[in-house]
C-alpha positions in Angstrom: -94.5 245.8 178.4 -92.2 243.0 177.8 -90.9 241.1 181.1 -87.6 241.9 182.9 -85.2 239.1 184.4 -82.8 239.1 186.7 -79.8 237.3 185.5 -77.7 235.3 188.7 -74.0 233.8 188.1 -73.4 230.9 190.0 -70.2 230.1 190.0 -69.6 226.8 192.2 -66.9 224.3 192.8 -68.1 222.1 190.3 -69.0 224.6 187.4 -70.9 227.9 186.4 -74.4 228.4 186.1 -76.4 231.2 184.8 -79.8 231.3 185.7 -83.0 233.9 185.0 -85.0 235.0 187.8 -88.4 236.7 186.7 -90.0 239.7 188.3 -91.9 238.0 190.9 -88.3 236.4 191.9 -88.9 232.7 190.7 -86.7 231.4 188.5 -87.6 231.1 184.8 -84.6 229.3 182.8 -80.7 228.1 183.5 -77.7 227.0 181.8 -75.0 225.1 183.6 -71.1 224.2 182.5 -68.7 222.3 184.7 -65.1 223.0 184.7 -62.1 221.1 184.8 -60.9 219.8 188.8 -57.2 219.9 188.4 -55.7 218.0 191.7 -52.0 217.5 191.0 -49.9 214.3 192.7 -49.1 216.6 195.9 -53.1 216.5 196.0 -53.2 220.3 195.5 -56.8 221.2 194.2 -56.7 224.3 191.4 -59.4 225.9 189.3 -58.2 227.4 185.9 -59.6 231.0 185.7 -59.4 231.0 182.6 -61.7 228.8 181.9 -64.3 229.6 184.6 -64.5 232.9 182.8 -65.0 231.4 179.1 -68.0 229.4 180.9 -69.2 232.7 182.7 -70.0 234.0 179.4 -71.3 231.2 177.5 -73.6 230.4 180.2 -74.6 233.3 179.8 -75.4 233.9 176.2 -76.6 230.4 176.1 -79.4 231.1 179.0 -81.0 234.0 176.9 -80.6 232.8 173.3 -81.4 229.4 174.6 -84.7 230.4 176.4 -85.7 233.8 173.8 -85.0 236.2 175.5 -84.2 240.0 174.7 -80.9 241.0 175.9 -82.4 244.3 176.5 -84.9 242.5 179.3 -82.1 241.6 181.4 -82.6 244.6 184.1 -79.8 243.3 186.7 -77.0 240.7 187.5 -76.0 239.0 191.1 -72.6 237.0 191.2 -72.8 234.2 193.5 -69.6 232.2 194.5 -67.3 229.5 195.8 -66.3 230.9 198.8 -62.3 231.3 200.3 -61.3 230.3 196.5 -58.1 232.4 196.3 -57.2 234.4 192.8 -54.5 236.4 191.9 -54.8 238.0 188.8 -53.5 241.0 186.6 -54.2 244.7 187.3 -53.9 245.9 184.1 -55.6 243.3 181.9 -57.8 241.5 184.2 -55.7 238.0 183.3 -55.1 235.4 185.5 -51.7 235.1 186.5 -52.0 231.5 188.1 -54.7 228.7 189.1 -57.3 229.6 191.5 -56.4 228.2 195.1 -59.5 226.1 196.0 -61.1 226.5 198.7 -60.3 222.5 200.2 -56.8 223.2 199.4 -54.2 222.7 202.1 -51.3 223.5 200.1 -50.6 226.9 202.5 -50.6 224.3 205.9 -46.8 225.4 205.9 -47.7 229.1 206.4 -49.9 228.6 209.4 -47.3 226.3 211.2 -44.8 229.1 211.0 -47.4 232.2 212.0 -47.7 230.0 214.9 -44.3 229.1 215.6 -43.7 233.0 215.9 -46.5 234.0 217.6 -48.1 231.9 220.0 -50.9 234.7 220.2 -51.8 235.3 216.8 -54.6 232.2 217.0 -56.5 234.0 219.6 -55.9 237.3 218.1 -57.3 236.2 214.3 -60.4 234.9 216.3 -61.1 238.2 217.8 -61.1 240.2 214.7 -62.6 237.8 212.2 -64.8 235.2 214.0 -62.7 232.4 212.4 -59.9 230.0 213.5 -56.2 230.7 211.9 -56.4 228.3 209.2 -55.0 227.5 205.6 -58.6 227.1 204.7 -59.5 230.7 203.9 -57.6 233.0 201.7 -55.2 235.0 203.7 -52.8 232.2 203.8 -53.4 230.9 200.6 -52.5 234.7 199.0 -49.5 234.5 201.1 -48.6 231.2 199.2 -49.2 232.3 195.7 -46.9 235.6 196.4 -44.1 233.7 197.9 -44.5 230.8 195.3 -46.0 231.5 192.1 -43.1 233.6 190.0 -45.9 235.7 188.1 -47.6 236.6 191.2 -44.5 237.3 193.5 -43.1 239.6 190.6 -46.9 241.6 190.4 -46.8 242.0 194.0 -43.2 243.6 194.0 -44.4 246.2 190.8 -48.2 246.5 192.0 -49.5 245.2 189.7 -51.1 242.4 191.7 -54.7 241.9 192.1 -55.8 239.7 194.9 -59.8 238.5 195.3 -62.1 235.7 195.5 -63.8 234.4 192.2 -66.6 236.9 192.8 -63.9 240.0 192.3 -62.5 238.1 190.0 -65.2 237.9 188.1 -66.1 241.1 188.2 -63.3 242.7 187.2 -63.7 240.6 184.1 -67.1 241.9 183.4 -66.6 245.3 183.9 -63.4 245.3 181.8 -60.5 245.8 184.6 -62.4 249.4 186.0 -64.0 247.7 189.1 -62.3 246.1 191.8 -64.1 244.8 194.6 -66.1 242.4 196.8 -68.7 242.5 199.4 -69.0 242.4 203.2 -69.9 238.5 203.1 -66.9 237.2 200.8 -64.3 239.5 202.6 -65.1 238.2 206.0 -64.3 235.1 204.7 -60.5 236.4 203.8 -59.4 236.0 207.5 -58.0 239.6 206.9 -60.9 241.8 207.2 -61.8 242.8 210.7 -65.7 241.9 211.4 -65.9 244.9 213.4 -64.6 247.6 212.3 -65.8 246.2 208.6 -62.3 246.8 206.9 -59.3 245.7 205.9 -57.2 245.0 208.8 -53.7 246.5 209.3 -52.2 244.5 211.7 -53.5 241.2 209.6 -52.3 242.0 206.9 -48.7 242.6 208.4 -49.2 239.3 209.8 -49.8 237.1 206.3 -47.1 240.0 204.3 -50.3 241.2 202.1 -50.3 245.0 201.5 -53.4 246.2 202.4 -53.6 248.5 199.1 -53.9 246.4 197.0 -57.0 244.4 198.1 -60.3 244.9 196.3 -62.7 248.2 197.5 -65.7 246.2 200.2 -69.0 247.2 199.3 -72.7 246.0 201.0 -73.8 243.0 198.8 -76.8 244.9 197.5 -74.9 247.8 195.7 -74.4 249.7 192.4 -70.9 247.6 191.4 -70.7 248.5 187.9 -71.7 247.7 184.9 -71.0 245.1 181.7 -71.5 244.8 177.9 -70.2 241.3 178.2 -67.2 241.9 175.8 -69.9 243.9 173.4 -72.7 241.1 174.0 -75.2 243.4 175.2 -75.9 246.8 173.5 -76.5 248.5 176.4 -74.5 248.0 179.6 -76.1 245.5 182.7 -75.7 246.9 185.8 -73.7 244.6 188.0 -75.4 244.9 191.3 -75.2 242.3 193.8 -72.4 240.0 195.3 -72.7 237.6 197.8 -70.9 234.3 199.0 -72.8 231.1 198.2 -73.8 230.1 201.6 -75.0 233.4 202.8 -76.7 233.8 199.7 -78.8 230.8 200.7 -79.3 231.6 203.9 -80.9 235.2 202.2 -82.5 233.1 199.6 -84.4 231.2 201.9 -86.0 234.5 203.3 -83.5 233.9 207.1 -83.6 237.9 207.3 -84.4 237.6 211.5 -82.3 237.0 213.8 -82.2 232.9 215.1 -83.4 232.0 211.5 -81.4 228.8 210.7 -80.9 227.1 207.2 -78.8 223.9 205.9 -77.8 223.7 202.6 -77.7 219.8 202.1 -75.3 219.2 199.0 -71.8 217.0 198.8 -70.9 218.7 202.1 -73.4 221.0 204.4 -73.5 224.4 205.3 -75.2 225.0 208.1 -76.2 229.1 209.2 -78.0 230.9 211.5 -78.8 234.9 210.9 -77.6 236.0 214.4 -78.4 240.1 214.3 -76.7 243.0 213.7 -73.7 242.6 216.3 -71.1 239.6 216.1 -71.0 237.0 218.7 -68.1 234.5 218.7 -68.6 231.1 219.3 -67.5 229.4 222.1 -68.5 226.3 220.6 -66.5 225.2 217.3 -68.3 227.5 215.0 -67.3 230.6 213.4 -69.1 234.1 213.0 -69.2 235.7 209.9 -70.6 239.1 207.7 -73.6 237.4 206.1 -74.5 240.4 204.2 -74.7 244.4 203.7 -77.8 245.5 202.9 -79.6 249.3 203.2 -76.7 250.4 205.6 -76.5 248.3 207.9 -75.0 244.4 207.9 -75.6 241.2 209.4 -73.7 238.7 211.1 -73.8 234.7 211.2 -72.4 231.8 212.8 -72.1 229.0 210.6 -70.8 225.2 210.8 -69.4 223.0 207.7 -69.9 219.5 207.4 -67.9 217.8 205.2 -70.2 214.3 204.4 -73.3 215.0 204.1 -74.6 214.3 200.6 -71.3 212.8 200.1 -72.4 209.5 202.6 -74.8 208.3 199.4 -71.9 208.5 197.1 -69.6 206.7 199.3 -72.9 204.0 199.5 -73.1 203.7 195.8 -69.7 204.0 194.3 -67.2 202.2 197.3 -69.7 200.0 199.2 -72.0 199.4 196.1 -75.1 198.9 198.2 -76.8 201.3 196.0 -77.1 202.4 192.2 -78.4 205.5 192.6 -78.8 207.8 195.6 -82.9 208.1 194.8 -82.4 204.5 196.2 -82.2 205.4 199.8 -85.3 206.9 200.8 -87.4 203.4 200.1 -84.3 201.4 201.6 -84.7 203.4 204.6 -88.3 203.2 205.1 -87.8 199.4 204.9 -85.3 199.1 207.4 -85.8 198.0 211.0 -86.9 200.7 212.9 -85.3 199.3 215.9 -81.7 198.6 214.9 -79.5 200.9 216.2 -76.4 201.4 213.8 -74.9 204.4 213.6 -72.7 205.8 210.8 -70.5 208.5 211.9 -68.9 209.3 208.2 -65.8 210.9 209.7 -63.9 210.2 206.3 -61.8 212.9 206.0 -61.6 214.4 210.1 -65.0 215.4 211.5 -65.8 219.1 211.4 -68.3 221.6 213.2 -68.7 221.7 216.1 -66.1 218.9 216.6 -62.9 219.7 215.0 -61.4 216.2 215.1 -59.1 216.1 211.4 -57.5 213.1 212.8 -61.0 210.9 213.1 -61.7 208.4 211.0 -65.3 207.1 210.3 -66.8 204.5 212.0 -69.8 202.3 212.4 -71.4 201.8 215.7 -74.0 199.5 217.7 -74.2 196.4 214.5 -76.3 193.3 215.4 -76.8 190.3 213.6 -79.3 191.4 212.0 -78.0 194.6 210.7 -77.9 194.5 206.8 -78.0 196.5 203.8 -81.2 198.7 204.6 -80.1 199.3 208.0 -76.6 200.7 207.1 -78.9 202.6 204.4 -80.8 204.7 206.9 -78.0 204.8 209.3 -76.2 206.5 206.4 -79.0 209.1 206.0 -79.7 209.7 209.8 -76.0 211.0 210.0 -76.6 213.8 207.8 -79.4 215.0 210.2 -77.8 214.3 213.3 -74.0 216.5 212.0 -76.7 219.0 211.4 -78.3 218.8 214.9 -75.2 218.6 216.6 -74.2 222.2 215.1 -77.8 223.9 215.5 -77.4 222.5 218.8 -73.8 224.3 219.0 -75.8 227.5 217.5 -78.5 227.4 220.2 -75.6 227.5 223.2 -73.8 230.2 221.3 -76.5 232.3 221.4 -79.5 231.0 223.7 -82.4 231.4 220.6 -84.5 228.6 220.1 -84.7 226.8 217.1 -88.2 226.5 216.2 -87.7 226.3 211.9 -85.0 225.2 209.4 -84.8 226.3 206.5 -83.6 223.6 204.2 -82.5 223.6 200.4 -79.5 221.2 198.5 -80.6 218.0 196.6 -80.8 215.5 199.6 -84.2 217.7 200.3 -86.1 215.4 198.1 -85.6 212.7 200.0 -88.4 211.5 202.5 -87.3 209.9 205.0 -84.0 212.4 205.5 -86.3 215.4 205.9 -88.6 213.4 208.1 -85.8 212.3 210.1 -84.3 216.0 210.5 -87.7 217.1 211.8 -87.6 214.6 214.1 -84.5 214.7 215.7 -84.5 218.2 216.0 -87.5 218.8 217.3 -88.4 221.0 214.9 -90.1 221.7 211.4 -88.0 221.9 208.2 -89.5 224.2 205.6 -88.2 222.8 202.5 -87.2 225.7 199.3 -88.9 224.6 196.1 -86.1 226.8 194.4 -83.4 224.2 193.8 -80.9 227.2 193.5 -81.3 229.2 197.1 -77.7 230.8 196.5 -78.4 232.0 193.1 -81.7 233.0 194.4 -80.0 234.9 197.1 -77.7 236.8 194.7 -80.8 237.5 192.2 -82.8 238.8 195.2 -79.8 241.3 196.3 -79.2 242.6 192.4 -83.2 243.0 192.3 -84.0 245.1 195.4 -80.8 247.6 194.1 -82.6 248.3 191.1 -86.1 247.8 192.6 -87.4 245.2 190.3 -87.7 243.3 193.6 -89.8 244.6 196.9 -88.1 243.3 200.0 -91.6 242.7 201.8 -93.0 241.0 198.8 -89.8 238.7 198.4 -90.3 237.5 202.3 -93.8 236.9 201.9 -93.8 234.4 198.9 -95.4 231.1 199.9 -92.8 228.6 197.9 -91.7 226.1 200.4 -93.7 222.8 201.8 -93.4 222.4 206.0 -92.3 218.6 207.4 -93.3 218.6 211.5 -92.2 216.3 214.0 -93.6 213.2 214.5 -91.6 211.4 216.9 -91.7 211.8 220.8 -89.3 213.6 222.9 -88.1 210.4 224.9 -87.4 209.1 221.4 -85.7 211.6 220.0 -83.1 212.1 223.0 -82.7 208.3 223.1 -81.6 207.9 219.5 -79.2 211.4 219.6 -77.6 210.2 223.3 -76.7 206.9 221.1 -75.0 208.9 218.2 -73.2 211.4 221.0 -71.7 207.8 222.4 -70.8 206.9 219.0 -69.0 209.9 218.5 -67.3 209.4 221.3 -65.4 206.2 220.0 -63.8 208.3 217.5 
């Protein structure tokens, strides 16, 4: 009996990857193509759909022919994606009818300002039905934009012709030739017009942005039947299409976080930082916001979750503004070398500081310099701001919801590095259980097509023994010391 795969689609900020997960759920091959950025002089941020499509399908020939194996092994395929990335595309042939709205864009800032201008309610009211602050950030306002400024889109939305999604709908429209339309539970939460609780569409939101509520996608659990694809005739017999999840909650499932309290970080350019909080929503009270992680066997779960914005993106300002560095690999001997006494801090507040903070107006700073303070020592304060944005969310996590924090869960590329992971440990108080899958949200996407089509057993996926444990090392009286010194530097801000 030949082996089956499991074939995950990625598709990221940065580019489209197409990976092969075996039957045990490890990953066995993957093909990745970047796409264009296209950031016009208003500093606008579009993706061309277009072209994320064409990649979609290369990848994905090129990960089987590339690797030898049968199209008829492919059993299942989980889409994975850039979350609160708008699209608007064409009912009837599937086409884009303008760029994707990324998800960093601010372009639809005008939209909020007059929502609030008319109703000085509507903040509190978006809270209570999705979890999230009003913001240009997620889609809602972003669709409004393209419909009131994008000629092609305003003209499908007055002959319904319109279809509105993020790139996972969009995608999968694609793939099954224009006869499915939909998304799951953890991408439509992140519209900011689906109501969390009543897990649909919302009415009165959707009067609010001017959206009509027919013609958004069908919502689905994450691990369901969508449909099925030939790839434009590519495979001879149809792939079922069955699992769709947002990139960070696909991580957080990756990563095994099925209980509730279970924390993970993803530590890339930027972090996400989630915590599996049950099957009933909690707002936060604390500058986080709740969201559907998943739908799974009938019933869903929720999450809070915090963004940082420089996280992995500290070692690139290091190496291509300050030039301290030539490669971010650098760090963790820098680090090690550096005075353990000196006590700079770095708070990278580049562009605003986010979770729990919300200060868009902060600009970075460094804090508590001596004489003696050089290269190394800006190095590790550098790297200890990652884990202390981190802490400072679980820590907003842990008041939200009184759980203790006994575990993270950590995947992303700064994992590798020593002396970070070490540090998190540290100043958390807690052990960080490191994913030796590089790819936790393709992982996560793979593991919800699988257990559909029962390739995958959802005990057996929990139970694999793929991650490496760092424990704390350094002392209470320690730890609080160094975190009451970055709590001051933040406070300079």
């Amino acid at each position: 009996m030949s082996e089956k795969y499991v074939l995950a689609v990625d598709q990221s900020t940065q580019g489209t990857k197409a990976i092969l997960f075996d039957h045990n759920g490890d990953l066995y091959a993957k093909t990745a193509l970047p796409h264009k950025q296209i950031v016009n002089e208003q500093g606008w941020v579009s993706h061309d759909l277009e072209e994320i499509w064409q990649n979609t399908c290369l990848a994905i020939k090129k990960v089987i022919e590339e690797n030898n194996v049968s199209k008829e092994d492919i059993d299942c395929i989980g889409i994975t994606n850039q979350r609160e990335t708008s699209c608007a595309f064409d009912k009837e042939t599937g086409k884009p009818l303008s760029y994707a709205v990324v998800w960093q864009c601010a372009r639809a800032e005008t939209i909020i300002s007059e929502l609030i201008r008319k109703n000085e309610n509507i903040e509190e009211t978006i809270r209570q039905k999705t979890g999230m602050n009003l913001s240009a950030y997620f889609p809602a306002a972003k669709y409004a934009w393209l419909i009131r400024n994008d000629d092609n889109v305003k003209k499908a939305y007055e002959t319904d012709t319109l279809c509105l999604g993020t790139i996972d709908t969009y995608l999968l429209y694609r793939l099954t030739e224009q006869k499915v339309y939909a998304t799951d539970y953890s991408n439509a939460s992140r519209t900011q017009l689906f109501n969390i609780h009543e897990l649909d569409w919302d009415e009165e939101l959707c009067e609010v942005f001017d959206i009509k509520k027919s013609i958004l996608p069908m919502v689905h659990a994450s691990s369901y039947e969508f449909g099925e694809t030939t790839l434009d005739g590519y495979f001879d017999t149809p792939v079922k299409i069955t699992g769709m999840i947002g990139d960070s909650q696909a991580a957080l499932f990756g990563q095994g976080c099925v209980e509730k309290g279970m924390v993970k970080a993803t530590y890339g350019t930027g972090s996400s930082v989630m915590m599996n909080i049950g099957t009933m929503p909690n707002l936060s009270s604390s500058g986080l916001v709740t969201s559907l992680g998943w739908g799974y066997q009938n019933r869903v779960c929720y999450v809070l979750e915090g963004n940082i914005n420089y996280s992995g993106a500290v070692t690139t300002w290091l190496k291509d503004d300050l030039k301290l560095i030539e490669t971010p690999q650098e760090t963790e001997a820098m680090a090690f070398a550096a005075n353990p006494n000196d006590i700079t801090y770095l708070v990278p507040a580049f562009s605003g500081l986010g979770a729990p903070y919300w200060l868009p107006d902060a600009r970075a700073l460094i804090y508590g310099m001596s004489r003696t303070t050089g290269r190394n020592e800006i190095v590790k304060a550098a790297l200890e701001s990652i884990a202390y944005q981190i802490t400072d969310v679980i820590e907003a996590m842990k008041k939200d919801t009184g759980q203790t924090v006994s575990e993270l869960c950590a995947d992303g590329g700064s994992t590798t590095n020593k002396f970070l992971m070490q540090f998190q440990a540290d100043i958390l108080q807690a052990a960080v259980i490191i994913s030796k899958c590089r790819e936790s949200s393709a992982q996560g996407a793979a593991y919800m097509a699988g257990l559909c089509t029962g390739i995958y057993v959802y005990e057996a996926l929990l139970e694999r023994a793929d991650k490496s444990l760092i424990s704390a090392k350094m002392s209470r009286e320690e730890r609080d010391k160094k975190y009451s010194g970055w709590k001051e530097a933040v406070s300079k801000l």
